[in-house]
C-alpha angles and dihedrals in degrees: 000000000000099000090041096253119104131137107217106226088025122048112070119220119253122193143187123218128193112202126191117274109271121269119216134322099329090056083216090291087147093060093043088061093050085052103058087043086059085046098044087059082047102066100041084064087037116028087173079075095111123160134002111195104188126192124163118232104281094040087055087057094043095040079056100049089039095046101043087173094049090036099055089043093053089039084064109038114023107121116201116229099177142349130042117322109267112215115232110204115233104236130164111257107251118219097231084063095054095049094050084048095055092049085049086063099038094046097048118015106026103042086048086055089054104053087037084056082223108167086186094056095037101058086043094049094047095044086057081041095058085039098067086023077068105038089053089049087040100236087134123031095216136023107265118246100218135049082226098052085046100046081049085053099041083050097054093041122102086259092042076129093068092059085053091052082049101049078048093056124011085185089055082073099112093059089052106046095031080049090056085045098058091056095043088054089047094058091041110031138033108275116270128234112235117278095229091215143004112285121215121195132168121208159148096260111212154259092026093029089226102170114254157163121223112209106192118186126199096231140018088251095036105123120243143253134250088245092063090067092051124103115281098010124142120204118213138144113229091261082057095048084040090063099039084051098059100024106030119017118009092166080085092084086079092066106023110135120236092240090070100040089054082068090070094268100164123209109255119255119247095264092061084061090044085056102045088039082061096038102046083033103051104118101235079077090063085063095054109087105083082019115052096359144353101238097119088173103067097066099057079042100056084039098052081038089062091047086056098048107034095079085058092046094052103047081048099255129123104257112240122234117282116255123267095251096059094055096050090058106047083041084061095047112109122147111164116256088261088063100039089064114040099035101026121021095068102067090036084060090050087058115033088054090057086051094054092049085051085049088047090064088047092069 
């Protein structure tokens, strides 16, 4: 509705809420709870109630200064609906924050509207793909707004050819947008050696330890398995999992199977772990579960994960995996979102907010 493009009985309605900076050692967990409980009633009226994704004052400033492509889309089209107006800074989109944008796509949505066979959601997530695919080669300045104005930019472009492939045949998705993937690595990362067969590999994906399958393929148009259509794969070829590696989720390195790093796959540097600490850290993530999932589990784990890492960070070294121990037992954590936040949350924010600060020095 912001952007001017909405599907009444279909698109669902994603806000974002501001709540006051927290006030003493509760870090207003108890006020959190009583708020997903509201919003729980809320969405039984109203089930178009989607995502909440919820920052206090200083975090708003910071998430628009950390995520340049998300920053200048929501600098042109958030439309404020109550409280005070909130200023969104006007900042240059960076390329690293492109890139990252374009993995986000390809390790969530689009790889859930493959194996959902979904024409609808695979047009709409490659049309975001070839959006921040643009803005990082720099075919477009700034992330379009709309799917139509992406879909008009997509057609006069030199590969306006590859939207109409894609009009022809919504399930002939993963060549196009692999396709766009491989070009993308080849400007960004040393060259990769053919992977000679699909690899399937089931894991504990950090840093949340959501439980997955990657599904690699050898080339953009290779078919695909059976796997790729399971629940909580994720589809990639290696020059996919090679970008979401450096510029997403460098945390992958710790589970990054040895047929793929035969391939030439390198290791990421420190400042691709500084990044991801302050992406996957940044504290508006400690507010999604009740809000934007219901995973209670992944803030205290990314938070236990940086513990971990920081010291490594800091003396200038990768950090290595955490033990095995450790994940079982975050993977069995699961208190409900009452109990997150009141009993929880507070101290996770504590110290989630040191860790940034120690980020911060980073650089």
């Amino acid at each position: 509705m912001a952007t001017g493009e909405i599907a009444f009985g279909r698109s669902d309605i994603d806000l974002l809420m501001i709540v006051r900076q927290p006030r003493g050692e509760c870090a207003d967990g108890p006020e959190l709870a009583r708020l997903v409980g509201w919003l729980r009633v809320a969405r039984i009226s109203n089930p178009a109630l989607g995502h909440i994704e919820v920052h206090d004052p200083a975090g708003i400033a910071r998430w628009i200064r950390l995520d340049t492509y998300r920053g200048s889309q929501d600098r042109r089209s958030a439309m404020l609906l109550a409280g005070k107006p909130v200023e969104f800074a006007r900042m240059p989109v960076r390329c690293e924050d492109a890139v990252r944008r374009f993995g986000i796509w390809a390790e969530g949505f689009f790889s859930t509207a493959v194996r959902q066979r979904n024409r609808r959601n695979l047009r709409k997530t490659s049309l975001e793909m070839w959006c921040a695919w643009a803005t990082a080669m720099g075919v477009i300045e700034e992330p379009c707004l709309t799917r139509p104005e992406m879909a008009a930019r997509w057609a006069a472009s030199a590969d306006g050819a590859l939207l109409g492939a894609l009009d022809g045949n919504p399930v002939g998705a993963p060549a196009v947008v692999f396709g766009l993937a491989k070009r993308l690595h080849e400007s960004l990362l040393p060259p990769l050696r053919a992977l000679p067969q699909p690899l399937v590999m089931r894991m504990r994906m950090p840093p949340r330890y959501r439980q997955r399958t990657l599904v690699a393929i050898p080339r953009a148009d290779s078919p695909l398995p059976r796997e790729a259509f399971q629940p909580g794969s994720f589809l990639c070829t290696p020059e996919v999992f090679d970008l979401c590696l450096h510029y997403l989720n460098p945390f992958l390195t710790w589970v990054c199977p040895p047929e793929l790093t035969a391939l030439g796959i390198e290791p990421p540097a420190c400042e691709a772990f500084v990044r991801a600490g302050r992406f996957f850290g940044h504290n508006h993530t400690l507010r999604n579960p009740g809000f934007i999932h219901k995973d209670t589990w992944t803030a205290p784990a990314f938070v236990e994960l940086m513990r971990h890492a920081l010291p490594y960070l800091e003396s200038g070294r990768i950090p290595p995996p955490l033990d095995e121990g450790t994940i079982a037992r975050l993977a069995t954590y699961r208190p409900t979102c009452a109990e997150y936040y009141r009993r929880v949350f507070p101290s996770v924010y504590q110290e989630s907010e040191a860790q940034w600060e120690r980020l911060e020095r980073l650089g």
